[in-house]
MINU-935449 format. One record per residue (C-alpha): x negated, y, z negated; residue in one letter; residue number from 1. Coordinates in nm, 2 decimals, decimal comma. Each point is the difference from the previous one (the first is absolute). Layout:
N
+--------+--------+--------+------+-----+
!     c1 !     c2 !     c3 ! type ! seq !
+--------+--------+--------+------+-----+
!      X !      Y !      Z !    A ! NUM !
...
+--------+--------+--------+------+-----+
***
This chain:
313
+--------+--------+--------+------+-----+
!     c1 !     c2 !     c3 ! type ! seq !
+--------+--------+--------+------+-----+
!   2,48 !   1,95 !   0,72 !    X !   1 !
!  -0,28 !   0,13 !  -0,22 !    X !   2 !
!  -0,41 !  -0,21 !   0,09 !    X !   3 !
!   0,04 !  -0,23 !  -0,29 !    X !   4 !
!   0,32 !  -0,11 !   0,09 !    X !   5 !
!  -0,08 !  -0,03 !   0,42 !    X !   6 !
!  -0,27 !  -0,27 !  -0,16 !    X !   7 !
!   0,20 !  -0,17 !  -0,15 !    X !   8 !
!   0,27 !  -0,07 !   0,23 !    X !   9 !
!  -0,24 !  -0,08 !   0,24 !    X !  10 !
!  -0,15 !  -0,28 !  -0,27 !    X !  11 !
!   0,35 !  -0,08 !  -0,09 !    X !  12 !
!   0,14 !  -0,11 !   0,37 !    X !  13 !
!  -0,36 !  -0,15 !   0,05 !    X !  14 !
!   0,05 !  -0,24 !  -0,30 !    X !  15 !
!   0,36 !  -0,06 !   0,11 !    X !  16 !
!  -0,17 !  -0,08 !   0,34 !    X !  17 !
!  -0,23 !  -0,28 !  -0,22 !    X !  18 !
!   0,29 !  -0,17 !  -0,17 !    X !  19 !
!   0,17 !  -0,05 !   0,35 !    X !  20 !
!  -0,26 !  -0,20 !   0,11 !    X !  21 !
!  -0,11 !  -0,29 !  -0,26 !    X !  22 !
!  -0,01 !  -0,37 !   0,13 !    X !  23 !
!  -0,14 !  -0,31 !  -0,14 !    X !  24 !
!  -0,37 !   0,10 !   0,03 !    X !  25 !
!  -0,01 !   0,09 !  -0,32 !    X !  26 !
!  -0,04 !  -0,37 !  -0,18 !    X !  27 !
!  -0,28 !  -0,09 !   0,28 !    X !  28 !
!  -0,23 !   0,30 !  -0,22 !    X !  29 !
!  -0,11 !  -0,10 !  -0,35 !    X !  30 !
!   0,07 !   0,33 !  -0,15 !    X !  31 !
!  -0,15 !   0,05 !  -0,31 !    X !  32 !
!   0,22 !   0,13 !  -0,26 !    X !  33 !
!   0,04 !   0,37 !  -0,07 !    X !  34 !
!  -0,05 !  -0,07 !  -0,39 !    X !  35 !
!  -0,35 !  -0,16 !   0,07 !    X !  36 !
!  -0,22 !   0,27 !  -0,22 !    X !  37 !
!   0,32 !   0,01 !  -0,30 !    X !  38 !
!   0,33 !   0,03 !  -0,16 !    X !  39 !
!   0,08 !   0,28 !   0,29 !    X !  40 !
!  -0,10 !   0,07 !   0,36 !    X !  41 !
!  -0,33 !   0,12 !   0,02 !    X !  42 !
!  -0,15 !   0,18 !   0,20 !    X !  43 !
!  -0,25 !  -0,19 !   0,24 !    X !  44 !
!  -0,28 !   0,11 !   0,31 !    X !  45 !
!  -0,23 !  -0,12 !   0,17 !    X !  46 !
!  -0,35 !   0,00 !   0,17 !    X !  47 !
!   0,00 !  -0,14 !   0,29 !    X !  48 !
!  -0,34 !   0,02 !   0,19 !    X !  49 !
!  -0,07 !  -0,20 !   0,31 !    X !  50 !
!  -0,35 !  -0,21 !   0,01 !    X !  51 !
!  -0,13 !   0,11 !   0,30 !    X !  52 !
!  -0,20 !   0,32 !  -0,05 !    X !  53 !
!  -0,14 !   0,13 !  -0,33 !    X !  54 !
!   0,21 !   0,28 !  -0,18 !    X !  55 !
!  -0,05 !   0,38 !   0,03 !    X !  56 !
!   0,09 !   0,32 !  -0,13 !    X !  57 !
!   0,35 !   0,00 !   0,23 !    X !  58 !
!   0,04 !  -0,37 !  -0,17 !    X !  59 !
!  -0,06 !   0,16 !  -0,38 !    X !  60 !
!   0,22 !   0,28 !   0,04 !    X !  61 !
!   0,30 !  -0,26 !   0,08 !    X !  62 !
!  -0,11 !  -0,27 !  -0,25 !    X !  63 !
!  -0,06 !   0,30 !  -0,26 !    X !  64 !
!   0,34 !   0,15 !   0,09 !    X !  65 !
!   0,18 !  -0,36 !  -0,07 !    X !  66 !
!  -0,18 !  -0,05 !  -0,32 !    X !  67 !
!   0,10 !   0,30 !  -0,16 !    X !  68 !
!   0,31 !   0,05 !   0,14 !    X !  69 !
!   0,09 !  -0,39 !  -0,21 !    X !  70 !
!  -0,15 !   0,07 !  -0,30 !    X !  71 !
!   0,18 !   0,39 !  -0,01 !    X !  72 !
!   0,29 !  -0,21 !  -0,04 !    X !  73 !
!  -0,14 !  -0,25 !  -0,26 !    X !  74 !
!  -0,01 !  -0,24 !   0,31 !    X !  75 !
!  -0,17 !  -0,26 !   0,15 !    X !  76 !
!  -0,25 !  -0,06 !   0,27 !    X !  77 !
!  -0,08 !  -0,29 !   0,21 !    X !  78 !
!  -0,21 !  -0,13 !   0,27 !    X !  79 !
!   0,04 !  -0,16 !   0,26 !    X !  80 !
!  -0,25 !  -0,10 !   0,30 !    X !  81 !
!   0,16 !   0,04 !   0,32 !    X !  82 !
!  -0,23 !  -0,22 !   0,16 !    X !  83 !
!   0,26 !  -0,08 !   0,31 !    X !  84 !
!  -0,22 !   0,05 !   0,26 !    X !  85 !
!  -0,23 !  -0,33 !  -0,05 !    X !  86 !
!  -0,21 !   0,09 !   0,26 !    X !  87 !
!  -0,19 !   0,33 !  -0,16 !    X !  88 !
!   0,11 !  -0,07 !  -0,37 !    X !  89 !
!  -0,33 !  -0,10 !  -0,22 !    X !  90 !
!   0,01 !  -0,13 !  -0,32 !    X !  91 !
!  -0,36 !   0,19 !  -0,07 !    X !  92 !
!   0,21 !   0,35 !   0,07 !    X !  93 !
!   0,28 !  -0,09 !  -0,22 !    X !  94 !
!  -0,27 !  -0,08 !  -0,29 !    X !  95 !
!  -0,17 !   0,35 !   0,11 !    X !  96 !
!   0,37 !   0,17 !  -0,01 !    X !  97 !
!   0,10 !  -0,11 !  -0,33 !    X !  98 !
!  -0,33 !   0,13 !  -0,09 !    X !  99 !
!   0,03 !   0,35 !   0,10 !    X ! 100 !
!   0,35 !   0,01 !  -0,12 !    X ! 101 !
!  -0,12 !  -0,13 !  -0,39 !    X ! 102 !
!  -0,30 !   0,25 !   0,07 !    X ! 103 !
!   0,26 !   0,33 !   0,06 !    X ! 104 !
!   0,19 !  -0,07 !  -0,29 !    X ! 105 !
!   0,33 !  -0,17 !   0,19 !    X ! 106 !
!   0,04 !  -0,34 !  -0,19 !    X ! 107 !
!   0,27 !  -0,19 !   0,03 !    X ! 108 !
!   0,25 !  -0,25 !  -0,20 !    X ! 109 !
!   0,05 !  -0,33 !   0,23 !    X ! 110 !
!  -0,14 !  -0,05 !   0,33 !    X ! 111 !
!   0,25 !  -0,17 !   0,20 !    X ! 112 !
!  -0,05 !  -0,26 !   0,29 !    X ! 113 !
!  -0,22 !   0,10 !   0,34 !    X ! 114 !
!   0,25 !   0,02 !   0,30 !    X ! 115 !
!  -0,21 !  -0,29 !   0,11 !    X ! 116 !
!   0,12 !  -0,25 !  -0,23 !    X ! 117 !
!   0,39 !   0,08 !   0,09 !    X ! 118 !
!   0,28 !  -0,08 !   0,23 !    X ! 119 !
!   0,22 !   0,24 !   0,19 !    X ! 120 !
!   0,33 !  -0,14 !   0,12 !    X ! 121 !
!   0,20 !   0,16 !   0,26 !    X ! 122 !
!   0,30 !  -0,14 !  -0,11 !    X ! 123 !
!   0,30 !   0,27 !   0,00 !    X ! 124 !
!  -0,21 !   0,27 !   0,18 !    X ! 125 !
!   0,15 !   0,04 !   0,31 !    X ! 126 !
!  -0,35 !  -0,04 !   0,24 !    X ! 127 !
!  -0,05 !  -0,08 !   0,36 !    X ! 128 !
!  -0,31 !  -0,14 !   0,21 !    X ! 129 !
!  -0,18 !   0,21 !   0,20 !    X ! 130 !
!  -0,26 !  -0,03 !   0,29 !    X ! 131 !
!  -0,01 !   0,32 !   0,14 !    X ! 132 !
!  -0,31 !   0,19 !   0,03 !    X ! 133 !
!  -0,06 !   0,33 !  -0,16 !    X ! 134 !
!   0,04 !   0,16 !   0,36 !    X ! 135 !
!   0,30 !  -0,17 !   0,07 !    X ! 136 !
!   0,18 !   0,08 !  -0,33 !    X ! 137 !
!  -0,14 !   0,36 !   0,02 !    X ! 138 !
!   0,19 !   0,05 !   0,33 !    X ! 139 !
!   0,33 !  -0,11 !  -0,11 !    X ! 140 !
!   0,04 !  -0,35 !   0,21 !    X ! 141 !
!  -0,07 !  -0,25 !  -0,31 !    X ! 142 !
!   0,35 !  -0,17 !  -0,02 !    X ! 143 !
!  -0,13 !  -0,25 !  -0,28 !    X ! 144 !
!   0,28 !   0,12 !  -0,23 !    X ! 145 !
!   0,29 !  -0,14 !   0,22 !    X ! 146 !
!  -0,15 !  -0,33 !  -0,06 !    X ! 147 !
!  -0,21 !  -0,04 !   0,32 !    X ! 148 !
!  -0,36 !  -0,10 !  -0,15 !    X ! 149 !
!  -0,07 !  -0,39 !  -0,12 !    X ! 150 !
!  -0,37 !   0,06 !  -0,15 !    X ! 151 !
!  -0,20 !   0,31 !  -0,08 !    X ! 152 !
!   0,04 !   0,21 !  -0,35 !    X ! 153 !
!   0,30 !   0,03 !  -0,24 !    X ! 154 !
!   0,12 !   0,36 !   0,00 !    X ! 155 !
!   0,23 !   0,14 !  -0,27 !    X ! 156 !
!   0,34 !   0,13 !   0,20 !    X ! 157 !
!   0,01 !   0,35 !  -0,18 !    X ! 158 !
!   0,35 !   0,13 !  -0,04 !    X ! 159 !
!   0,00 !   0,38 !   0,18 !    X ! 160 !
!   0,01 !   0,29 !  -0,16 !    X ! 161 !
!  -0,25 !   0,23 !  -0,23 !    X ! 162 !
!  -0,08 !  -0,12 !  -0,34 !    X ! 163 !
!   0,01 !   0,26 !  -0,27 !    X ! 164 !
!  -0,14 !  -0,04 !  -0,35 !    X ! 165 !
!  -0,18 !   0,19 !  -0,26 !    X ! 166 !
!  -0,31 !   0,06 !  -0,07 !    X ! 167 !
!  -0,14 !   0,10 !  -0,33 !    X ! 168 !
!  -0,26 !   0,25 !   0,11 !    X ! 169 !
!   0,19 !   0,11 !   0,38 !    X ! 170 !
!   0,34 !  -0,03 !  -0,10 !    X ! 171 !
!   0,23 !  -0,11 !   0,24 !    X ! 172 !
!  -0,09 !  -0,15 !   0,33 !    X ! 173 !
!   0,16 !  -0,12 !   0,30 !    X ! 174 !
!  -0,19 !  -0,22 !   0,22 !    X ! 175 !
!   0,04 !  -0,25 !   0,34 !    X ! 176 !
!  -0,12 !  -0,32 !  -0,08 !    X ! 177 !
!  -0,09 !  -0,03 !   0,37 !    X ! 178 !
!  -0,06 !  -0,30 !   0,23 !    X ! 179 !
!   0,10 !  -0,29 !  -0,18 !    X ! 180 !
!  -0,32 !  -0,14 !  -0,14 !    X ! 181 !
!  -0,16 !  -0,36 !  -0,03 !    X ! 182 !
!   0,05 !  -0,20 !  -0,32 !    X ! 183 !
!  -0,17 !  -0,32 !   0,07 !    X ! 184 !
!  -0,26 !  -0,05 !   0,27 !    X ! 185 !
!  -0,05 !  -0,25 !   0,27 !    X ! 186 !
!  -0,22 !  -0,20 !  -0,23 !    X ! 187 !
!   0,32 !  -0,03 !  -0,24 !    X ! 188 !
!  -0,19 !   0,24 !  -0,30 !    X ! 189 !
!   0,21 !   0,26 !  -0,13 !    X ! 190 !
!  -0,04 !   0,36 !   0,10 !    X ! 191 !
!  -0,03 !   0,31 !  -0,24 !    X ! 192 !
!   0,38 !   0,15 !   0,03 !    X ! 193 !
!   0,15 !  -0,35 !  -0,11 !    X ! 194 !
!  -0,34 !  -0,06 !  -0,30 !    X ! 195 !
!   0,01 !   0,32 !  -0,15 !    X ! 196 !
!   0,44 !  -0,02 !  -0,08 !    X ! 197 !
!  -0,01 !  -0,33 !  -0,09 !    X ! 198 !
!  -0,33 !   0,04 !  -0,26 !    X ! 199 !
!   0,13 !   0,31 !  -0,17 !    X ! 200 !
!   0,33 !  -0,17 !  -0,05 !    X ! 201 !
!  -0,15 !  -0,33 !  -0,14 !    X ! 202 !
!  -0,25 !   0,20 !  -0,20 !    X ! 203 !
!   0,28 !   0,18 !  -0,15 !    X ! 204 !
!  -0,16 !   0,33 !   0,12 !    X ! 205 !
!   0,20 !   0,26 !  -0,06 !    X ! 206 !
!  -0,23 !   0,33 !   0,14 !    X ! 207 !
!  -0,19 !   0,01 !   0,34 !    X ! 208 !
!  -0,27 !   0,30 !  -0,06 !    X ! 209 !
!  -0,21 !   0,04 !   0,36 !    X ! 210 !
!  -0,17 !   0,21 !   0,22 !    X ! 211 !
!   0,19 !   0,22 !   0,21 !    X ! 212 !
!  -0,14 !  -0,17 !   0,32 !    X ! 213 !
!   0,29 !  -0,29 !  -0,11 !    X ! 214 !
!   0,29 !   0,26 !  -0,05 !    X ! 215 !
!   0,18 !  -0,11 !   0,35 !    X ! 216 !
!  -0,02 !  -0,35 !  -0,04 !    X ! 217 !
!   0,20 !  -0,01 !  -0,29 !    X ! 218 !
!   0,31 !   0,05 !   0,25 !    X ! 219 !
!  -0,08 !  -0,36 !   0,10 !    X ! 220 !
!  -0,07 !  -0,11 !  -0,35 !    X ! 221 !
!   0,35 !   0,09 !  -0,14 !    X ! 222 !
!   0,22 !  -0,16 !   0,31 !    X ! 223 !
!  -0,24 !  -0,31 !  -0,09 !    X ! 224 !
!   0,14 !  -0,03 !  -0,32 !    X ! 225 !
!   0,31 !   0,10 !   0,05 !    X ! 226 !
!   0,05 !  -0,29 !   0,25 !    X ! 227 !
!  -0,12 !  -0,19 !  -0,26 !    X ! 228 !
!   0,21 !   0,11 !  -0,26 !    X ! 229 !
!  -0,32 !   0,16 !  -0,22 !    X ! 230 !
!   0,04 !   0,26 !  -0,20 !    X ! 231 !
!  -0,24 !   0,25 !   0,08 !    X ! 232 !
!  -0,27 !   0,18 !  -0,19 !    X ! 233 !
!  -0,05 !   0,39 !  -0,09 !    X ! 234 !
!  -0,27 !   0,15 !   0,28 !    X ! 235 !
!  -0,30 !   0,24 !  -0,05 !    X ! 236 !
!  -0,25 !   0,11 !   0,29 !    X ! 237 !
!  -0,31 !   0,18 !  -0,12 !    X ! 238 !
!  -0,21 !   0,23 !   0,23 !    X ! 239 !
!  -0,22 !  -0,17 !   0,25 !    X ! 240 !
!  -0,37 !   0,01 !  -0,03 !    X ! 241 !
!  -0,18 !   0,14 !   0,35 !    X ! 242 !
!  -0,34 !   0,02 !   0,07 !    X ! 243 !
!  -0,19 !   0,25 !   0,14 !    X ! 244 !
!   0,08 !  -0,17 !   0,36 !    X ! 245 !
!   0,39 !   0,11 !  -0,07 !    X ! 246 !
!   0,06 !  -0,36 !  -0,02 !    X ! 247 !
!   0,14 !  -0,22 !  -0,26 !    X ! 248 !
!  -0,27 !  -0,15 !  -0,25 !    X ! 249 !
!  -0,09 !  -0,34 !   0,05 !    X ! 250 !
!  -0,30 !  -0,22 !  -0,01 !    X ! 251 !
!  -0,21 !   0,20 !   0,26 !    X ! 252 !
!   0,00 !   0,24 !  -0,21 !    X ! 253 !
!  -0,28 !  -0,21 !  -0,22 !    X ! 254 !
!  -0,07 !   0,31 !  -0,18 !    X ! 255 !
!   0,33 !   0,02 !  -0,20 !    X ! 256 !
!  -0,03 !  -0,33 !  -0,06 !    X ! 257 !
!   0,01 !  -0,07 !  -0,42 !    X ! 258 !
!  -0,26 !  -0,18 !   0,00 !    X ! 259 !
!  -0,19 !   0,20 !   0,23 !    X ! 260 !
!   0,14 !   0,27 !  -0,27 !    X ! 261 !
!  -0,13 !  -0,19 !  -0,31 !    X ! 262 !
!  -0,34 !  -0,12 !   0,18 !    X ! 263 !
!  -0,05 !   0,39 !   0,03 !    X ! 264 !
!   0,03 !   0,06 !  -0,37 !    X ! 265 !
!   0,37 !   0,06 !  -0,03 !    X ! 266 !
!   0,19 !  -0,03 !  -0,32 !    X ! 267 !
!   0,36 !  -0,13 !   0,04 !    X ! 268 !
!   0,10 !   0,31 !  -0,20 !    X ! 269 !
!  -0,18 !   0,27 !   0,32 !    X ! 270 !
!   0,23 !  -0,24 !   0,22 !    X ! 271 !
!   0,32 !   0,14 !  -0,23 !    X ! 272 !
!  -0,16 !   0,31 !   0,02 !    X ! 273 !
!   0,08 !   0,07 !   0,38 !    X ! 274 !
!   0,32 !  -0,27 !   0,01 !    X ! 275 !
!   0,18 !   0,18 !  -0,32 !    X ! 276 !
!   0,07 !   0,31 !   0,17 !    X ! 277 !
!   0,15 !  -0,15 !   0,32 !    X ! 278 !
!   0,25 !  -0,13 !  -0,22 !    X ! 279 !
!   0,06 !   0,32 !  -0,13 !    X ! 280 !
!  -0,17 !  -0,08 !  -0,33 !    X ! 281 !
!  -0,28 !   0,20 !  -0,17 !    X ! 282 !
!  -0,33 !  -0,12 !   0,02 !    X ! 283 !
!  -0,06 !  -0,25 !  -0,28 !    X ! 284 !
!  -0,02 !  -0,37 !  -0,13 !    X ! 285 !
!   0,26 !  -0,26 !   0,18 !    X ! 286 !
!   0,14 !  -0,11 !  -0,32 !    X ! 287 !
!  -0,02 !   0,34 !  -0,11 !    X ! 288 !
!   0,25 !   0,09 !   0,32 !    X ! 289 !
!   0,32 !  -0,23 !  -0,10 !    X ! 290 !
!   0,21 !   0,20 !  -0,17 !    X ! 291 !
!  -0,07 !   0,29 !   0,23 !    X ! 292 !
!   0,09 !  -0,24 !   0,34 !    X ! 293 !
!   0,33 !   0,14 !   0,14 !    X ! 294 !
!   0,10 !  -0,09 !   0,38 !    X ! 295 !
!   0,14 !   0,37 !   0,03 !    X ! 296 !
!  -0,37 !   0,14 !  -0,01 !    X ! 297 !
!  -0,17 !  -0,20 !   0,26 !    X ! 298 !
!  -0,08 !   0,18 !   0,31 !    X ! 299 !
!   0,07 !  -0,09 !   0,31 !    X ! 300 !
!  -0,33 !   0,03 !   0,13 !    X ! 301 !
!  -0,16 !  -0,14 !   0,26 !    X ! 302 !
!  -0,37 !   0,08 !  -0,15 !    X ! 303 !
!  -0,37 !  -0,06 !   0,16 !    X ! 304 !
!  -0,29 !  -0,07 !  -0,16 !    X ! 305 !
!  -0,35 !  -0,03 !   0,08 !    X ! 306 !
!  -0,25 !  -0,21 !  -0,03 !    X ! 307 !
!  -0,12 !   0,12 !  -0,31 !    X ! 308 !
!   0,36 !  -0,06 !  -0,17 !    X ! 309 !
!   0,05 !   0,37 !   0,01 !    X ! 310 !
!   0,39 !   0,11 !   0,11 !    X ! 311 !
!  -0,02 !   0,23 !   0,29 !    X ! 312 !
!   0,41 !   0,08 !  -0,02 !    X ! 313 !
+--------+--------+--------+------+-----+
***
């Protein structure tokens, strides 16, 4: 069996996999319809930034990736703040966020409702308390899934068994989705594994485009909606930003910072000028870039870059 066709009949027995497990979940999700933007299906992404930390270069690449990976295809492009985590979200950062992301270029059609203003049932996935510590789980002797725990989180019961899917820029991939992870907390808010599923298929999202740093938990993301009887969305991881540390960007790296960026005199279009070529584009204008954007020639990366926004690999 030839490489195109081992793919397939991987995707194939997956999606037979998907059909086999569909339950009555799917009425509790108001899914938008897939003729939202037209006549046909359309294409739609998203940006999905979380309010808790102002966005980066690593954030731009991913955001910059989505956008023109959607309008390549004459799509669309939403946002969505994933505000979940009430605790660290600020309405000030979202402001700042939507900002940087009108600043770079990356405008969008409708922004859809915050993860704060929505409800996430459990109904039809099959979940379990838990009130194990980390320790305790880590050494094997939780023994919440046979039904021994009253109080405590709601864990998703994973079924076993590697998840394989495609990605658009790493092909195929075959992943664990691990230890079965929380999907609403002890204070009864919803956790990111169950959000994320049930927001893409409400918003009618039909492409997930990421950092790379996300690639394993999409394992988890496609038995979530397959429990819930979702159909799933194309993938695309783009190379993670490190810094000069050898650690993923975030915000103590202040100096990569947009608007640490833009406070230092940088145009949006010297931002494209490093991003473009991590997405295997040449260097040139964003808009400029869209009929050039092809999955197939984004690296796989990882790439560091210094405090000056230079790329040191």
């Amino acid at each position: 069996m030839g490489g195109a066709d081992s793919v397939q009949a991987v995707v194939d027995m997956e999606s037979s996999k998907m059909a086999g497990r569909r339950d009555s979940m799917r009425h509790a999700i108001s899914l938008v319809p897939l003729f939202r933007f037209g006549a046909r299906m359309s294409v739609v992404g998203r940006h999905a930034p979380t309010p808790s930390g102002h966005l980066h270069l690593g954030n731009a690449l991913a955001f910059g990736a989505a956008w023109l990976s959607a309008r390549s295809q004459g799509g669309h492009v939403l946002l969505r703040i994933e505000d979940l985590d009430r605790g660290r979200s600020r309405a000030e950062i979202a402001d700042a966020q939507r900002a940087d992301l009108l600043w770079l270029g990356l405008g969008w059609d409708e922004e859809t409702a915050p993860q704060s203003t929505r409800e996430y049932p459990l109904d039809g996935l099959p979940v379990y308390r838990c009130d194990c510590s980390r320790k305790k789980r880590l050494s094997g002797d939780c023994r919440c899934r046979e039904g021994a725990a009253s109080d405590g989180t709601w864990r998703f019961a994973c079924p076993p068994g590697a998840v394989h899917f495609i990605d658009r820029a790493q092909g195929l991939q075959q992943h664990a989705p691990g230890a079965d992870p929380i999907v609403r907390r002890r204070d009864g808010e919803a956790a990111y594994p169950l959000a994320v599923v049930m927001d893409d298929a409400r918003d009618g999202v039909t492409e997930v485009v990421r950092g790379a740093d996300l690639l394993a938990a999409t394992a988890v993301q496609i038995r979530v909606a397959e429990s819930l009887g979702l159909a799933l969305p194309s993938f695309l991881h783009v190379p993670l930003l490190l810094g000069e540390d050898g650690r993923k960007l975030s915000k103590s790296h202040g100096s990569t910072e947009l608007r640490s960026l833009r406070s230092a005199g940088w145009k949006a279009d010297d931002v494209w000028a490093v991003l473009l070529p991590l997405l295997g584009l040449e260097t040139g204008s964003l808009a400029g870039s869209v009929s050039a954007f092809s999955a197939d020639r984004i690296p796989a990366g990882p790439f560091a870059i210094d405090a000056k926004g230079r790329v040191l690999s």
